[in-house]
N, C-alpha and C positions, 0 to 999 in steps of 0.2 A: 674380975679384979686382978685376980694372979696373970692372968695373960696380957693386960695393959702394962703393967710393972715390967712384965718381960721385953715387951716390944719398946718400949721406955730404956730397958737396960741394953737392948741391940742399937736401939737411936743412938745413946752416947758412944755406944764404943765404937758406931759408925763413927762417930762426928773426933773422937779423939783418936782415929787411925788414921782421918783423913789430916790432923793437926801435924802429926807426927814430921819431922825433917824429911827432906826429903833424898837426904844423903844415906839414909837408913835403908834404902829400896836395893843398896847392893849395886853390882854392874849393870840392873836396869839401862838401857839408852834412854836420855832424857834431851828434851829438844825444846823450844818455843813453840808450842803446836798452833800457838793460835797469834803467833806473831806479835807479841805484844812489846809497848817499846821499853826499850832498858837501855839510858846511855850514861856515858862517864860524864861528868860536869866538870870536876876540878881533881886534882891528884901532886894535892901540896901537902900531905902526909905520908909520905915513903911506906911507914909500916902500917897504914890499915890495909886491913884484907877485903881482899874483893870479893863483895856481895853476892851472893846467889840469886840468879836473874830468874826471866819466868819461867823455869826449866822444868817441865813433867812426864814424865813417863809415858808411852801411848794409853797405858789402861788408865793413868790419871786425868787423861785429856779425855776420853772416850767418858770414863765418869761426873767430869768438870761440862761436856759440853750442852746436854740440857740446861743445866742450871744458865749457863752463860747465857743463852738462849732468852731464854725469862728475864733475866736481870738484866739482859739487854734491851731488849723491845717494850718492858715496864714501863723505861722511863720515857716512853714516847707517847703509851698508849695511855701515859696521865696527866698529859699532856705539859712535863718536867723537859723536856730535849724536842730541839728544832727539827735533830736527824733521826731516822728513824733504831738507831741503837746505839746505845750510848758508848760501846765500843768504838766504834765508829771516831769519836772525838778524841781517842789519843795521838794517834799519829801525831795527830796538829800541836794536840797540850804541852808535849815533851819535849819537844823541838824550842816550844816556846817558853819551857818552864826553865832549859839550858840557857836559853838567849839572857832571860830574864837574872838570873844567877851570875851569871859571866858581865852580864854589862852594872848589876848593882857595885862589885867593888868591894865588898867587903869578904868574900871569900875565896879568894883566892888561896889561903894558906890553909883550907881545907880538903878532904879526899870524896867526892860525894856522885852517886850514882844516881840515879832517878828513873823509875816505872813506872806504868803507866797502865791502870785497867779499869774502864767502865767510870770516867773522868774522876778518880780518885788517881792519887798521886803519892807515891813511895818514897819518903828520902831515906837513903840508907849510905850508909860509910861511916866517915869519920870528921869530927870537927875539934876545933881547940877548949871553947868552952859551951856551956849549959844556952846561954846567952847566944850564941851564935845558931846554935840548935832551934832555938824559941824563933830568932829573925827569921832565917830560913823559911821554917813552916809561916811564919805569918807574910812573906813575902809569897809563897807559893799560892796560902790559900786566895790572894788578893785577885790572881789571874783568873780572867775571863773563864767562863765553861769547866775551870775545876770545881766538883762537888767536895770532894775531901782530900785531906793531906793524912798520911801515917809519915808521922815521924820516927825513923826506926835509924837515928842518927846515936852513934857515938861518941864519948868526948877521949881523944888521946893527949 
């Protein structure tokens, strides 16, 4: 019993050191190891600050890349994705998620970035209201081959 508990207490402080920012690793060199997309969409708010893209460390990518691994080829092997990993489908998503954003019309007087991992979909920056935040996400979830949206939009 005592030794379950303990492996239970090293599980979470894995899992909350993995949470931790990633600004906190020091002069670590951090890069896109695994090339994942992050583009600007619109930049009609001067003062939001720009988003931290998919940037990890090599020891975070080197620990990150089994799991990607799995969570890539899952969605294929249950028969959820056409391609065989569902990585695979962002390139195409985010391109299409900017298109989509840009020719709707209604944001332009927002500041908003967009990532891309394992066809879930990041909006992150800055918007004017609550209301434009909610359109967004439900504009994004509408598109083809996204599984999810985070919305991790601000309102300035």
């Amino acid at each position: 019993m005592r030794r379950s508990i303990n492996i239970l207490r090293l599980a979470f402080a894995a899992s909350v050191s993995m949470s931790l920012p990633i600004c906190a690793l020091g002069d670590e060199v951090r890069t896109n190891y695994f090339n994942d997309p992050f583009l600007r969409v619109t930049q009609g708010i001067s003062e939001c600050p720009v988003p931290e893209g998919p940037m990890l460390t090599e020891a975070q990518a080197r620990a990150e890349a089994h799991g990607r691994i799995e969570r890539g080829t899952s969605c294929y092997q249950s028969g959820q994705c056409r391609l065989p990993n569902s990585y695979l489908y962002d390139k195409e998503i985010i391109p299409r998620v900017k298109r989509a954003i840009e020719a709707d019309g209604r944001f332009a007087e927002t500041s908003i970035w967009v990532e891309g991992q394992r066809r879930f979909v990041w909006l992150k920056g800055c918007v004017r209201t609550t209301g434009q935040a909610s359109e967004l996400e439900k504009l994004v979830r509408s598109l083809d081959d996204v599984q999810g949206v985070m919305n991790q939009l601000i309102v300035k």
